[in-house]
C-alpha positions as CSV (number, residue, x, y, z in Angstrom):
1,X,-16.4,-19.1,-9.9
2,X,-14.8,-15.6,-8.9
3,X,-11.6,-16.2,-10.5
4,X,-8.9,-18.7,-12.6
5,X,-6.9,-17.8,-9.3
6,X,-9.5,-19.4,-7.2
7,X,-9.6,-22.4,-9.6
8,X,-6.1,-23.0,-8.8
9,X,-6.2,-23.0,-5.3
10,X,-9.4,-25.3,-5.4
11,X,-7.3,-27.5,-7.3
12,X,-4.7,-27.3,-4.9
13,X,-7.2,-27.9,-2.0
14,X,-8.0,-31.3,-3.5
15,X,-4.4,-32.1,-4.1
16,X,-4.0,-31.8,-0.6
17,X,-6.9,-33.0,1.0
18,X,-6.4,-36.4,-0.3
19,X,-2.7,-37.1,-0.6
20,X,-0.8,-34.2,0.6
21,X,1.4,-35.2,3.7
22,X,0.0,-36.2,6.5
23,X,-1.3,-33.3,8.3
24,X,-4.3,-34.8,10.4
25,X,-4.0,-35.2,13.9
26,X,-4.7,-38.5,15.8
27,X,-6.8,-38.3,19.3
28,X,-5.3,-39.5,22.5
29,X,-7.3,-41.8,24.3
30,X,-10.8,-39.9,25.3
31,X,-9.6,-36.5,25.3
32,X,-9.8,-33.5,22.8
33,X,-7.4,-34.1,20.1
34,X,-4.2,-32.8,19.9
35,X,-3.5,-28.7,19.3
36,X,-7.4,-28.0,20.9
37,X,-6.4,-24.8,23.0
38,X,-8.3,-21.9,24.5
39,X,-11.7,-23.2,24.8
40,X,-14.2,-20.7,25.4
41,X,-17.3,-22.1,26.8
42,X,-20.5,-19.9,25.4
43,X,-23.6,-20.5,27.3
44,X,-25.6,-21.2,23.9
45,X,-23.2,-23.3,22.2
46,X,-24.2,-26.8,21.1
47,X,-22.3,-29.3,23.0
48,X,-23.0,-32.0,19.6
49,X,-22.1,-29.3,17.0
50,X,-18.9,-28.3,19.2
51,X,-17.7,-31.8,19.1
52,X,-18.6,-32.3,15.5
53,X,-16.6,-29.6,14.7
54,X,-13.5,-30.3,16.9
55,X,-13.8,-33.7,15.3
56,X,-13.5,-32.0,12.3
57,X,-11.0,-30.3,12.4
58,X,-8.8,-32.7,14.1
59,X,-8.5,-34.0,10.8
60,X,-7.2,-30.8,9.1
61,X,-5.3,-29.8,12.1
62,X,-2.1,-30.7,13.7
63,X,-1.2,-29.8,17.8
64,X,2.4,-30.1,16.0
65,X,2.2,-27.5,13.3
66,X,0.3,-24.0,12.3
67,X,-3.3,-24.1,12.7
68,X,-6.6,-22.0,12.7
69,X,-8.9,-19.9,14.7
70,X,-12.7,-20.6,14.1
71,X,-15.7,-18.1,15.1
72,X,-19.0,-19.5,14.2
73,X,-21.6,-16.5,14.8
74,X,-25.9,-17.5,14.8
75,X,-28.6,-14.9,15.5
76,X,-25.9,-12.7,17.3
77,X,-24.2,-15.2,19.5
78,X,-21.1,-16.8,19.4
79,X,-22.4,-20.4,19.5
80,X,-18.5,-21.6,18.9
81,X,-14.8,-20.1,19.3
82,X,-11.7,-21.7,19.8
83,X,-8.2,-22.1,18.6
84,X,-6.9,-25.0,17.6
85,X,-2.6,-25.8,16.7
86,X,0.3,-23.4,16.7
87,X,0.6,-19.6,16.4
88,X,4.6,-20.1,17.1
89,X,5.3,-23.8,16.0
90,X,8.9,-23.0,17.6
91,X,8.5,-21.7,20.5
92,X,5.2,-24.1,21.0
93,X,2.7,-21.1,21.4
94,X,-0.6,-22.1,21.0
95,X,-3.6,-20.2,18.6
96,X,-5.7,-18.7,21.0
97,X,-8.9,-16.9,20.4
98,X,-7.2,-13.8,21.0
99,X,-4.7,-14.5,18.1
100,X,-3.9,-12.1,15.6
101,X,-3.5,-13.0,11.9
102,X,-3.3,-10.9,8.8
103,X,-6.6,-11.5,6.7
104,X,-5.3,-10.9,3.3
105,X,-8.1,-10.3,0.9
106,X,-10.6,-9.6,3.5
107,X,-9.1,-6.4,3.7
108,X,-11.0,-5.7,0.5
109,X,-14.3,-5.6,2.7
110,X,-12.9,-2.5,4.4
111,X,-11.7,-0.7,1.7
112,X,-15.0,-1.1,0.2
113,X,-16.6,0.0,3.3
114,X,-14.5,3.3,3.5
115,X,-15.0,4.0,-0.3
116,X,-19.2,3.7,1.0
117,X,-18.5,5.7,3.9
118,X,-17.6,8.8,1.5
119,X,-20.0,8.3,-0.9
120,X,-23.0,8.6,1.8
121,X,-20.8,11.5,3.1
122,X,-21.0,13.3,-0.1
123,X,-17.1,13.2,-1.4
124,X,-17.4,11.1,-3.8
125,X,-19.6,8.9,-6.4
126,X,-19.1,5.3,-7.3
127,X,-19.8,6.5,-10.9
128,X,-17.0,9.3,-10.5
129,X,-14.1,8.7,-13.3
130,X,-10.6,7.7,-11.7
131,X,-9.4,10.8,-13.6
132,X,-11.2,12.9,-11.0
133,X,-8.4,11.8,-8.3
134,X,-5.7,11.0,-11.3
135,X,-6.3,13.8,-13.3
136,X,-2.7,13.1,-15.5
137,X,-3.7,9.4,-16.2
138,X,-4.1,9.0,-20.1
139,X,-7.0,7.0,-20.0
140,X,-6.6,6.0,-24.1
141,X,-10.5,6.9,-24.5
142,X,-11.6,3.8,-21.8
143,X,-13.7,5.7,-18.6
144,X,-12.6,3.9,-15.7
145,X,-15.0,4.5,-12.3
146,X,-14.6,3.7,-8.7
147,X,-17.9,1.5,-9.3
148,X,-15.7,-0.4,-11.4
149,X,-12.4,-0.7,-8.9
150,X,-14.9,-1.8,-6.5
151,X,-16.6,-5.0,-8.3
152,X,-13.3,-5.5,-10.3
153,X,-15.0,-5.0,-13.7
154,X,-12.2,-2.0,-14.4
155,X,-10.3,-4.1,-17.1
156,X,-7.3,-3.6,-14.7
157,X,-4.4,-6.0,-14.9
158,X,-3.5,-7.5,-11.4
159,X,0.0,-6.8,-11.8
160,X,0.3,-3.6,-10.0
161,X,2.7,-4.9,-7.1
162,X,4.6,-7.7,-9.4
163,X,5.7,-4.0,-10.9
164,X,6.5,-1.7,-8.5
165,X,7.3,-4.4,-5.3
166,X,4.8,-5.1,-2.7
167,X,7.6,-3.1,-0.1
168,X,7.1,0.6,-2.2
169,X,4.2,2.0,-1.7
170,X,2.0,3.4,-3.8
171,X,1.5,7.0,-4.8
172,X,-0.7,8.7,-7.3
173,X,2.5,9.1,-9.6
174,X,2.7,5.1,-9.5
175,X,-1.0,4.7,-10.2
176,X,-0.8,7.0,-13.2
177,X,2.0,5.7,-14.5
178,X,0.1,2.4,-14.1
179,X,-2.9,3.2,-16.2
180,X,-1.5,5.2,-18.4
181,X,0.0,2.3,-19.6
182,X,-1.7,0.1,-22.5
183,X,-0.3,-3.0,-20.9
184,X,-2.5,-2.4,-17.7
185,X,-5.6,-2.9,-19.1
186,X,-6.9,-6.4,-20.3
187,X,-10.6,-5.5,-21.3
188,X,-12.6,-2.3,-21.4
189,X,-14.3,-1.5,-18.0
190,X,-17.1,-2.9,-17.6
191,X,-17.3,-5.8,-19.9
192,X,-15.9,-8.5,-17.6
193,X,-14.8,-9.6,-14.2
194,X,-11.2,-8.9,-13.9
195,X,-9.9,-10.0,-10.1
196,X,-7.5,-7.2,-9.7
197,X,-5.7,-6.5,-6.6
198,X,-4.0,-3.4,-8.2
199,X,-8.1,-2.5,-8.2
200,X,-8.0,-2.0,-4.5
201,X,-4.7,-0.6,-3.9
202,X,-5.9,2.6,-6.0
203,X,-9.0,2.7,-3.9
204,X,-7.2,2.7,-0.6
205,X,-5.4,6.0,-2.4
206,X,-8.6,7.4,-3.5
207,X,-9.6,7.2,0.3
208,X,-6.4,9.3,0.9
209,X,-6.8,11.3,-1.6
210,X,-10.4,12.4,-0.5
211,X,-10.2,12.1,3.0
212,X,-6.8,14.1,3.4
213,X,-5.9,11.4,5.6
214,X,-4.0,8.0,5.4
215,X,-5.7,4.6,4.8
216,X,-4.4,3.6,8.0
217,X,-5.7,6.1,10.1
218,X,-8.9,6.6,7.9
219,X,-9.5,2.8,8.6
220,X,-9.2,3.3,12.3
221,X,-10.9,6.2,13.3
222,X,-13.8,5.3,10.8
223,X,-14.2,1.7,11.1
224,X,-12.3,0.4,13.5
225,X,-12.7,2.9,16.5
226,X,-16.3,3.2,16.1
227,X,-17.1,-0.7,16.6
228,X,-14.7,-1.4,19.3
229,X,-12.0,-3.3,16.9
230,X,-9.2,-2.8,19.4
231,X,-7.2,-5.4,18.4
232,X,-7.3,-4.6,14.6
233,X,-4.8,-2.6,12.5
234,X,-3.7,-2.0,8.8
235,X,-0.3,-2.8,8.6
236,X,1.6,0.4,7.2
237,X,4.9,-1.7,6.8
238,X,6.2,-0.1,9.9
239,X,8.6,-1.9,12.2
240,X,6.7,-2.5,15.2
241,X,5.5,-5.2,17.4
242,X,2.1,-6.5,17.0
243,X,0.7,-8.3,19.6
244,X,-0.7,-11.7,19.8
245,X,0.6,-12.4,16.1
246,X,0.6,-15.8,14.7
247,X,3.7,-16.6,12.2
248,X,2.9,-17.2,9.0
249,X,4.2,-21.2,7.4
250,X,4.4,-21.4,3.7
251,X,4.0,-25.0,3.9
252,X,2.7,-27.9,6.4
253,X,6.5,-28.4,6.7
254,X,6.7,-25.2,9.0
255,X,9.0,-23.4,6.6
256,X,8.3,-20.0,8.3
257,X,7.1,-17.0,6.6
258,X,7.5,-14.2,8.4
259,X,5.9,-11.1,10.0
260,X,3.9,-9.1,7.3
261,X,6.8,-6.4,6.1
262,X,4.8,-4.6,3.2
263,X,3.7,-1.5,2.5
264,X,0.9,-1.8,0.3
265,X,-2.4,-1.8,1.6
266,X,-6.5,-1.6,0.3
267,X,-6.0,-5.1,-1.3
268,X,-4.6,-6.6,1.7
269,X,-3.0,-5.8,4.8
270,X,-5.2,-5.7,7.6
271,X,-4.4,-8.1,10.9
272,X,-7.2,-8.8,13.3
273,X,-8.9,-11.1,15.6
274,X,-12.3,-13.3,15.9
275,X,-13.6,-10.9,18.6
276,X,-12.9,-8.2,16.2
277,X,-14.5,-9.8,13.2
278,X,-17.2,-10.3,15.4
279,X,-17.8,-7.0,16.4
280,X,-17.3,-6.2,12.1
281,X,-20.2,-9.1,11.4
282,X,-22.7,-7.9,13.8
283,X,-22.0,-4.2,12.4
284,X,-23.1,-4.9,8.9
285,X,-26.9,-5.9,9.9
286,X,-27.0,-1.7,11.6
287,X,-26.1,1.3,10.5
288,X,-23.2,2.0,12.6
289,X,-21.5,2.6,9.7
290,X,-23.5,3.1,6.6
291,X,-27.3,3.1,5.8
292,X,-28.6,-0.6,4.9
293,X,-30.0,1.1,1.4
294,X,-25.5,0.9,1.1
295,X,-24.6,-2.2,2.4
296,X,-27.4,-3.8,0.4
297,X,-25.6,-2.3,-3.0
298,X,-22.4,-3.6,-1.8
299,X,-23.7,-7.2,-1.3
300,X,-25.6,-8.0,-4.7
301,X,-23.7,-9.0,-7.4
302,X,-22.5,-6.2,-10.1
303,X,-23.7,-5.7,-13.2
304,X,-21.7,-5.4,-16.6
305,X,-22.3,-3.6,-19.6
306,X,-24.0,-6.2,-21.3
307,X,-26.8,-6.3,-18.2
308,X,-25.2,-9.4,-17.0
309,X,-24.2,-10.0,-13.7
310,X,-21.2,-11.3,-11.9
311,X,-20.7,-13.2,-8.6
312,X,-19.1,-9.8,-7.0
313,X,-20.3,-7.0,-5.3
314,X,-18.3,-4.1,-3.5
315,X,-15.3,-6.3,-1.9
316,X,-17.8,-9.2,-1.3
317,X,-18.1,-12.7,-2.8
318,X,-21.9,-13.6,-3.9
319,X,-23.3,-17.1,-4.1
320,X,-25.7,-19.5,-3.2
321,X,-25.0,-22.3,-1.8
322,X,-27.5,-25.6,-2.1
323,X,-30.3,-23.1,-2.0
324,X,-29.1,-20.4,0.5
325,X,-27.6,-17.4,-0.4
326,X,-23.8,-16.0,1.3
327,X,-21.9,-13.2,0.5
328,X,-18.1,-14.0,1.8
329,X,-14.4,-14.0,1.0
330,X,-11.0,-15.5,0.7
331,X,-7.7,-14.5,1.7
332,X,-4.3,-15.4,0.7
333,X,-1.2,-13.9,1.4
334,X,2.1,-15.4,3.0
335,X,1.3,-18.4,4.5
336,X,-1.9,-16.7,6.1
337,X,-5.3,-17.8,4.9
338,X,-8.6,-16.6,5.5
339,X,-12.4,-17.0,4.8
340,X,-15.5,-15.3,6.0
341,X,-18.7,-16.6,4.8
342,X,-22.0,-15.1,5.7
343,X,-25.5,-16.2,5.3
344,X,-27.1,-13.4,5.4
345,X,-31.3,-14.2,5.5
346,X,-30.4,-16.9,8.4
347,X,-28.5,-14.3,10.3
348,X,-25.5,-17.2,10.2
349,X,-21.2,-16.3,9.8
350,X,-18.4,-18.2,10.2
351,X,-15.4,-16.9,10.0
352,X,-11.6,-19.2,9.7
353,X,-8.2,-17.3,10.1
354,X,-5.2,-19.7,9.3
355,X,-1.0,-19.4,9.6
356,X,-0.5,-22.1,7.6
357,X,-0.3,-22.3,3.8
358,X,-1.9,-26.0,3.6
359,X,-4.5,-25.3,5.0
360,X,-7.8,-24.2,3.1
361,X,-10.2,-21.8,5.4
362,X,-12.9,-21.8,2.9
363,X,-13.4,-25.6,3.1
364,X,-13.7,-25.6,6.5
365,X,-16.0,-23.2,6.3
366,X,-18.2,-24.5,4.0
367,X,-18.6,-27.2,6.2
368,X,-19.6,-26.0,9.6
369,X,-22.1,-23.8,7.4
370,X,-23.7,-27.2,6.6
371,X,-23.2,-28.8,10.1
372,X,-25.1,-26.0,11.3
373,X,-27.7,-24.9,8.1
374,X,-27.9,-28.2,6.4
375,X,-31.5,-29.0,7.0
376,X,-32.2,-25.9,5.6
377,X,-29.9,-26.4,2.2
378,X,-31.0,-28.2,-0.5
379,X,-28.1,-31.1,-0.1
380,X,-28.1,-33.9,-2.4
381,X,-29.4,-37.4,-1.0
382,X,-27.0,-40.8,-1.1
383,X,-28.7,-43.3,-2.8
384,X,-28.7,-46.7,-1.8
385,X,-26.4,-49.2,-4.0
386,X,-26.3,-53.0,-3.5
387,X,-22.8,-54.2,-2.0
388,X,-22.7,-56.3,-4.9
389,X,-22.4,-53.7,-7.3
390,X,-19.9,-51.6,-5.4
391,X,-17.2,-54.6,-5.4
392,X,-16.4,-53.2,-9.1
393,X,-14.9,-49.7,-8.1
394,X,-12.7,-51.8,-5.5
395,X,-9.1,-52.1,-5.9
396,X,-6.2,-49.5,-6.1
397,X,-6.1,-46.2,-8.6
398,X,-3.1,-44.9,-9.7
399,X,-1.7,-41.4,-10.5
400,X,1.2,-39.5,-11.5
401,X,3.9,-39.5,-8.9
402,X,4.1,-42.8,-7.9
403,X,1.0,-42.4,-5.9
404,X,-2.1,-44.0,-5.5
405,X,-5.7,-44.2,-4.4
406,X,-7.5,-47.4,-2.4
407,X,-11.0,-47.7,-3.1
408,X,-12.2,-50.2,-0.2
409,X,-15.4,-52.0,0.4
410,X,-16.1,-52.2,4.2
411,X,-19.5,-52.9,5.6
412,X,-21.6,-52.3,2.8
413,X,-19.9,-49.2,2.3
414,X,-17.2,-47.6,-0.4
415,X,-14.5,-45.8,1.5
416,X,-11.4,-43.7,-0.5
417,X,-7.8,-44.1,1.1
418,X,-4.5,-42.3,-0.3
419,X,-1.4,-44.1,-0.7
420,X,0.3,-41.6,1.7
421,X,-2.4,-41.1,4.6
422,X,-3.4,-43.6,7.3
423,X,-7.1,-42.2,7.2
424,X,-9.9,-43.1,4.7
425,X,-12.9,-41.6,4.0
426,X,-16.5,-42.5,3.6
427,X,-18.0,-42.2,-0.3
428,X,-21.3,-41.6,0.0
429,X,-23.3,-42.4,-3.4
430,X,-24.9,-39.9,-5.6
431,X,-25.3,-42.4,-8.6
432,X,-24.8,-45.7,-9.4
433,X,-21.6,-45.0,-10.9
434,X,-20.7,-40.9,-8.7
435,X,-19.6,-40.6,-5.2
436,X,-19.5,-37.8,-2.6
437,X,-16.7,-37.5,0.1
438,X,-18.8,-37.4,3.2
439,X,-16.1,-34.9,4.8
440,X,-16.7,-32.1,3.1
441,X,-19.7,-32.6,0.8
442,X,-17.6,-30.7,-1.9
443,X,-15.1,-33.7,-3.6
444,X,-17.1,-35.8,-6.3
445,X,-15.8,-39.8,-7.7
446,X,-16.7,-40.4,-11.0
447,X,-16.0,-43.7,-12.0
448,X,-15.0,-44.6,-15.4
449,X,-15.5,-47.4,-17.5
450,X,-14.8,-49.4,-21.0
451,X,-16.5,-50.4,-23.6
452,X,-17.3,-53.9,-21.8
453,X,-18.7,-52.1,-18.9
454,X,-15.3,-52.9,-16.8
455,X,-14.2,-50.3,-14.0
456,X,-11.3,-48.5,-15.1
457,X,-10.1,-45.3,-13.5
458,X,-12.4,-42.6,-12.0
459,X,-11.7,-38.9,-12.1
460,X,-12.0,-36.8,-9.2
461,X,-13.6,-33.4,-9.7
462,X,-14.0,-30.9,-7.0
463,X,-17.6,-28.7,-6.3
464,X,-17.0,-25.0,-6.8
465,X,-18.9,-22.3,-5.2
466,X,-21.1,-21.7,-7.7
467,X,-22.0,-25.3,-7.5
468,X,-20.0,-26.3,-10.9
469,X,-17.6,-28.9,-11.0
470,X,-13.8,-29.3,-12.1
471,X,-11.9,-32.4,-13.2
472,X,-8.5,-32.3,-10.8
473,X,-6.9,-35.3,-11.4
474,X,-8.0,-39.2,-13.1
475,X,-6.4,-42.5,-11.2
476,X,-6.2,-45.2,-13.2
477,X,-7.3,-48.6,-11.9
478,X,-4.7,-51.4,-11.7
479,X,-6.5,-54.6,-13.6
């Protein structure tokens, strides 16, 4: 995994997914399900897929509530793209595909990308020492380097805005007030992966810094001029209008957030649009922007002192997934979530932009990859389990809360039902006594029993994306 932070939400993702409140949308009658807006017909696009995935998501998605935009990219087409629930639950303004959201930590991909840009031009080296552009930070003997900031192996603590306030924005007098101080450091650079936000917002001033130019502007003329990103800005905490926006909702309850208000930038703070992260995907197989020798740096996994790697590059996320290898990332921030995944070798993206704090992009994403790529992964197989057998796991499963869990035997088949949802779904069997949800692929059942072989609880356990699993939660079975 990249970080305990995305442990926590993964956690959280299963908490929801099973018996958070009921967020799934029903059909009416034959019809697409409710909150499918904006449908944009591509020539290429797989009528079965499209349907699989708006089946999908009607699940996730309410017409009611916040909801998502989805780009799914193959060999240089958009094979799918449409926006599905609210961008303005109030007002009843639907998520089009020419909705803006703010992309949170996706933002890190172009601050990496501008830090690459000066290095090819000359004005920098990744293994320059932060003290180069800080040169009144007191270091306490521990060489920091912008190859460090950049695969988050600085030691930094991520506490940079909990300090100063994510409306101040930071100067070069913050940031050396910042590392000069012993508390900002957790490890020595270089000896572990520290996920540090604070990380990113000195290498958005670094970009200032060298450039002579704001991160803003350095951003647009650079990046987002070049490839026709229109549509795409880095929020400077300005008071203006931005078009298109979808509200952020902390909560499936629509408890509104609010337009993005902050000053700080490099870690976050970009707002954009599918067509726009398009037009960034397709750019990162040329050299538009840097050579490929570059990009190819930026999307292998980073090495620590020891020799060991870790699952980061230069503002990307590394992995493979059942045999294929992505680079990607997540984005939090408000109630706006995000997550671009790309496969690079089949030439495959999807990309999920979300106003809604309940909902969980990377999921989503994860699953189109295999509705689309799963004869090509390395899935595991359900094994075939007599009926007979399977009446054991039957019956209802506690948990804390006053909550519970159905396990139900229906046609030959286990199925898993929450006490507060009106859906079930399918367990598909991995071993005699392991399931798989069949909706995502990613939520394991592991049934648990006594010492006279009698069905007692199971424990749910959620699939990382490095393939590991973690114990969420255990129901206990009522006897």
């Amino acid at each position: 995994m990249v970080s305990d932070v995305r442990k926590i939400s993964t956690i959280v993702l299963a908490t929801l997914f099973f018996f958070g409140p009921g967020i799934r949308a029903t059909p009416t009658d034959d019809s697409l399900p409710w909150g499918f807006n904006s449908t944009v017909f591509i020539r290429d696009e797989s009528a079965a897929k499209s349907n699989q995935i708006d089946a999908f998501l009607a699940t996730i998605v309410s017409g009611k509530g916040p909801g998502v935009g989805v780009i799914v990219i193959q060999d240089g087409k958009v094979v799918y793209k449409k926006g599905h629930g609210l961008a303005n639950v109030k007002e009843g303004i639907p998520i089009r595909v020419n909705t803006a959201f703010e992309i949170a930590s996706l933002t890190k991909q172009f601050t990496a990308m501008a830090i690459m840009m000066l290095a090819e031009r000359g004005q920098l080296s990744y293994d320059d020492s932060i003290q180069r552009f800080f040169p009144d930070i007191d270091s306490r003997g521990a060489r920091i380097t912008v190859r460090h900031l950049l695969s988050h192996t600085s030691g930094m603590r991520d506490s940079l805005t909990s300090l100063l306030g994510e409306d101040t924005p930071k100067r070069p007098k913050d940031i050396v007030a910042f590392l000069s101080e012993t508390k900002s450091a957790l490890s020595a650079p270089g000896e572990r992966f520290i996920y540090s936000n604070s990380g990113y917002i000195t290498l958005a001033l670094i970009v200032e810094i060298v450039s002579g130019m704001s991160f803003p502007l350095f951003i647009k003329e650079n990046i987002f001029r070049p490839l026709g990103m229109d549509n795409s800005i880095v929020f400077d905490g300005t008071k203006r209008e931005i078009q298109n926006l979808a509200l952020s909702y902390i909560d499936e309850a629509a408890t509104v957030g609010h337009s993005p208000t902050r000053a700080s930038y490099g870690h976050i703070g970009i707002i954009s649009t599918l067509d726009d992260l398009f037009r960034w995907d397709q750019a990162l197989y040329t050299e538009k922007l840097v050579k490929q020798t570059s990009l190819k740096q930026a999307l292998a996994p980073a090495k620590l002192n020891n020799g060991d790697t870790v699952k980061y590059g230069f503002g990307w996320e590394t992995g493979i997934d059942h045999g294929l290898r992505y680079v990607g990332h997540h984005g939090r921030s408000l109630g706006y979530r995000a997550h671009m995944r790309r496969y690079d070798n089949e030439h495959f993206t999807v990309i999920v932009l979300a106003n809604g704090s309940h909902i969980w992009p990377q999921t989503i994403a994860r699953k189109i990859a295999r509705m689309y790529l799963g004869d090509r992964m390395a899935l595991p197989k359900p094994i075939s389990i007599d009926p007979r057998r399977l009446r054991e796991y039957a019956g209802r499963y506690t948990i804390a809360g006053g909550n519970y869990f159905e396990i139900i035997l229906e046609n030959s088949d286990l199925w898993i039902k929450s006490s507060n949802r009106e859906e079930k779904n399918k367990l598909l069997a991995k071993t005699v006594g392991e399931f798989i949800d069949d909706d995502t692929g990613e939520t394991h059942i592991v049934f648990i029993k006594n010492e006279k072989g009698l069905v007692i609880g199971f424990e749910l356990k959620i699939e990382t994306d490095d393939e590991k699993l973690i114990t969420v939660l255990t129901a206990n079975k009522v006897l």
